[in-house]
N, C-alpha and C positions, 0 to 999 in steps of 0.2 A: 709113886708118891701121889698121893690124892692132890688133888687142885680145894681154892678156897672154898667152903660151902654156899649154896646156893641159897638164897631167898626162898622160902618156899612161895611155890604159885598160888597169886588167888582165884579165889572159885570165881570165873564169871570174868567178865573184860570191864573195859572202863565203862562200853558201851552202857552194858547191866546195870551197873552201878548210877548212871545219868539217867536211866528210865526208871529207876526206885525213889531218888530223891526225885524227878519228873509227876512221878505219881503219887507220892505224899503231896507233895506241893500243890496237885490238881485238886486232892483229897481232902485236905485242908481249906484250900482257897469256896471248893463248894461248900461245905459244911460251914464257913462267915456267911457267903449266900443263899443256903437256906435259913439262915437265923433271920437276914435281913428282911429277904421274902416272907416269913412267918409273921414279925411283926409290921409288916406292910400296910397301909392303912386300906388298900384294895388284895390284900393277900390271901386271905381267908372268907374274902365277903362271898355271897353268890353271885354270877358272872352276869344275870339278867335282872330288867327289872321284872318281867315275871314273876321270878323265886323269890327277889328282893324289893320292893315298894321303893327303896334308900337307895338301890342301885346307880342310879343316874344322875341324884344329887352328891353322891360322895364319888363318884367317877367324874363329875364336874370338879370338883372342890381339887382332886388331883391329879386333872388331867394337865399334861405335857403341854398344850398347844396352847390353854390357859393360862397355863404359869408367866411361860413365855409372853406371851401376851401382854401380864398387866406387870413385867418387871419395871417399864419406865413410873408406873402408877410408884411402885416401890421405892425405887431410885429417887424418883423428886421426894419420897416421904422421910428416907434414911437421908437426905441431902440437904434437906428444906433452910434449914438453919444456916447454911451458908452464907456468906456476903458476896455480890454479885462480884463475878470475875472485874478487872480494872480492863482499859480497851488496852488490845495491842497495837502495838507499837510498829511501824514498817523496820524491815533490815535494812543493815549499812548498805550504803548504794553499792550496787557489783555481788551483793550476796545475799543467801537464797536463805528463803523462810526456813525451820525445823521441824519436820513434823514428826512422831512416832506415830506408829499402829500397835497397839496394842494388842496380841489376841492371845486369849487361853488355848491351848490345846489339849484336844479333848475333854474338854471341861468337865461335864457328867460324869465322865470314866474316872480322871484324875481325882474330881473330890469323894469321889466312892472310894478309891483305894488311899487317900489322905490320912495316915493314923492307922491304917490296915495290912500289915507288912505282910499278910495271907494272899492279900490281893495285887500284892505290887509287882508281881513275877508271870504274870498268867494273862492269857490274852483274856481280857476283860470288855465285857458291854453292858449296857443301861437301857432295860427295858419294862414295863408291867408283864413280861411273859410269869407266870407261877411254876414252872418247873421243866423241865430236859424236852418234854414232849411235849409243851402247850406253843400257843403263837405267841404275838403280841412284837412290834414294830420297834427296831433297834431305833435309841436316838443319838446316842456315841459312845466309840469304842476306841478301847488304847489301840498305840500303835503297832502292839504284839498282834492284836487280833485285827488288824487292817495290815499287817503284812502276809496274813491267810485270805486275805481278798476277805473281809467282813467291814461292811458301810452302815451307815448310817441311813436308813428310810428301808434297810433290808429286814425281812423278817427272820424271827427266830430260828425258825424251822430249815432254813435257807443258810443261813447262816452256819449253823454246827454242820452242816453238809461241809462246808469249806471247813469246817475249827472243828472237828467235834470236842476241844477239850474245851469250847467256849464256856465261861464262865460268865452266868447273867445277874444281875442285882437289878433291884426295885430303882425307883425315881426314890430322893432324899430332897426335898423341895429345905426343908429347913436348911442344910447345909451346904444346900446350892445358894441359898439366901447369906450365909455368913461369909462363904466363901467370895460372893461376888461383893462382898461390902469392905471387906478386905483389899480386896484390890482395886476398887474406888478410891478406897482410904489413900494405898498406895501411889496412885497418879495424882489426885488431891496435895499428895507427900512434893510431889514435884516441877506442879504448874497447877495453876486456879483456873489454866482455859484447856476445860477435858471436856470431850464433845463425844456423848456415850452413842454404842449403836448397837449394844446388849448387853445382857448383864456379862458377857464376858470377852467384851471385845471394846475399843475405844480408841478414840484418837486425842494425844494429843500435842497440843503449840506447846515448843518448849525453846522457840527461836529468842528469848532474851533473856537464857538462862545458860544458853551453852555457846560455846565460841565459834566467831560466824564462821559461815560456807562458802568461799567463793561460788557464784556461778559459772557454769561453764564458758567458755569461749563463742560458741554458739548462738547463748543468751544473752549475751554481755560483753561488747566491746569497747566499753572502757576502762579504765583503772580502777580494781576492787578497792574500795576502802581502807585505810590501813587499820592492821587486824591488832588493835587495843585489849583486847579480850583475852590476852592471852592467862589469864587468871581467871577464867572462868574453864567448865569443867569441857572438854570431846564431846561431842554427840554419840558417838561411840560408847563414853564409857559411863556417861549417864545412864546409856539403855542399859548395858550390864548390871551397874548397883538399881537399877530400877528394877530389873527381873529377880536379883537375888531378895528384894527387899515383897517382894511379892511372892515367891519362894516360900520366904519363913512367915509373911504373915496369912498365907493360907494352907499353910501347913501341906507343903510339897509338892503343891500343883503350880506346874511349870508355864511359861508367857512367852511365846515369840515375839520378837518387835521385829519392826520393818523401821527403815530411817529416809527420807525423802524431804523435798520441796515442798510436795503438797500432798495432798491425802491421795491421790492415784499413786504416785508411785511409790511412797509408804506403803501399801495395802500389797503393792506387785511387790516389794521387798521382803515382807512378813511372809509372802507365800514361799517363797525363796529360803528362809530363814528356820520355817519348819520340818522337823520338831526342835522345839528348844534351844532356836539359837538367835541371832543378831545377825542381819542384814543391812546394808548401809546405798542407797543410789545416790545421795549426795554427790555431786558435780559428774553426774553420768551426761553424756549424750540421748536426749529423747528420741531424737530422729535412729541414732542408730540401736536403742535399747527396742524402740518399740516394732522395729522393722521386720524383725523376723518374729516377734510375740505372735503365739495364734490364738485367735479372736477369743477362742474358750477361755484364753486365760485371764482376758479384761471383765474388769468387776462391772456389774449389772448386763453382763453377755449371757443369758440364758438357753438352756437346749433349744428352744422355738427359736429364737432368732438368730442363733450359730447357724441352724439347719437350714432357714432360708438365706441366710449370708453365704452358704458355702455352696447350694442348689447353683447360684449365680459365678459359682468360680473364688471366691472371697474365701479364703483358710486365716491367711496370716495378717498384720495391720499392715504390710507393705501394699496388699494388693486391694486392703481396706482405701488407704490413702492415694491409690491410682486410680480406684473406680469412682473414689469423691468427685477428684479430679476430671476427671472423662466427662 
């Protein structure tokens, strides 16, 4: 007696099947960047001022390091009309200021793929290169294509060596402009003291809006305050509705926050936090958080001065804080 019929087999494993949608998906995502690169405002120009007279002024007009440059110029122009922040106020005695850090991740990359759902699956970078085979200097890349080992200050060329499926799009200065006003707006949304330190990155006091922080034991040996607040909102889940609300008003480009005392450990929380999530040091130990931290990963620790700090024996902040000492 025959047994049940069998399924018939399909041609090709599942394998096949993920390297076909892999490949439309590549196929597609280039074909949005070469549209974009086409109408690029440095895309079709000629690469010298030799060929081009305009060369140098319209490579000025959109160059990266410019932009960058005059965003505060911007900031205070989209801002101006503000009423100055009111002064803050100190925290209940025994508890510790609020700080958020604000930071976009990968900013460039995420508002290019923003409204782009070609772009949103593919490791993605942001550069003036004009095509597969030209150079031109990465300035950020999702985190698909920084898990192939692709950075930021790396070149094109260098770069698909590690990704060859790297997909590159043009600078969009316009909607790096909408995008960063967006999320101005946002922090705006939920304290008047936001202390900007790019257009996509910021900090701010949100200590007499969210419910206080005991200080640690360490910082603080007497009786916290009693905690009257309890109607006002977490620190915690402020950051949350603060990130979603940044989310939808810049159409999908995601924020880490960092949550701290003061803007150092804010900023060491955010790093902790990324990609896309919420970190809190609120009532940590400094002495023991910062003890085994190594030097590279304190903010304004630069390659030169790791390299001479550690020529000396100096890696981590424990052996920072012994040699102070000495």
């Amino acid at each position: 007696m025959d047994g049940p019929a069998r399924a018939p087999e399909a041609v090709g494993g599942a394998g096949e099947e993920e390297a076909i949608v892999e490949e439309a998906r590549y196929r597609l995502a280039e074909a949005v960047a070469a549209e974009l690169r086409a109408s690029a405002p440095l895309g079709e120009r000629l690469r010298t001022s030799k060929d081009d007279p305009e060369f140098l002024v319209a490579f000025h007009a959109n160059s990266r390091l410019h932009w960058i440059g005059a965003w505060r110029e911007r900031f205070e122009t989209l801002f101006s009309g503000r009423p100055p922040p009111p002064p803050m106020t100190s925290p209940r005695p025994g508890c510790a200021r609020v700080v958020l850090h604000v930071d976009m991740d990968c900013f460039f990359a995420a508002v290019a793929a923003a409204g782009r759902p070609a772009l949103a699956r593919v490791p993605l970078a942001v550069s003036w290169s004009s095509g597969r085979e030209s150079g031109g200097e990465i300035s950020s890349a999702n985190y698909l294509a920084r898990a192939q080992g692709v950075r930021a200050g790396m070149w094109c060329k260098e770069a698909r060596t590690l990704c060859p499926r790297l997909v590159v799009v043009p600078y969009e200065f316009d909607r790096f402009v909408t995008a960063g006003a967006a999320l101005y707006r946002a922090l705006f949304a939920i304290s008047p003291h936001v202390a900007p330190v790019s257009c996509d990155e910021a900090y701010v006091d949100v200590t007499n809006f969210v419910r206080p922080s005991p200080l640690p034991s360490a910082l603080y040996s007497g009786a916290p305050a009693a905690n009257d607040g309890s109607a006002l909102i977490k620190p915690e889940a402020l950051a949350a509705a603060l990130r979603g609300n940044i989310l939808r008003a810049t159409g999908g480009c995601a924020a880490s926050v960092g949550i701290g005392p003061n803007r150092l450990l804010a900023r060491l929380a955010t790093a902790r936090a990324k990609p896309d999530g919420c970190v809190s040091l609120l009532g940590c130990e400094p002495a023991a958080l910062f003890a085994p931290l190594g030097i590279r990963e304190l903010p304004g620790v630069g390659r030169e001065r790791a390299s001479k700090l550690e020529s000396i024996g100096v890696h981590c902040c424990a052996e920072l804080a012994a040699a102070a000492a000495s």
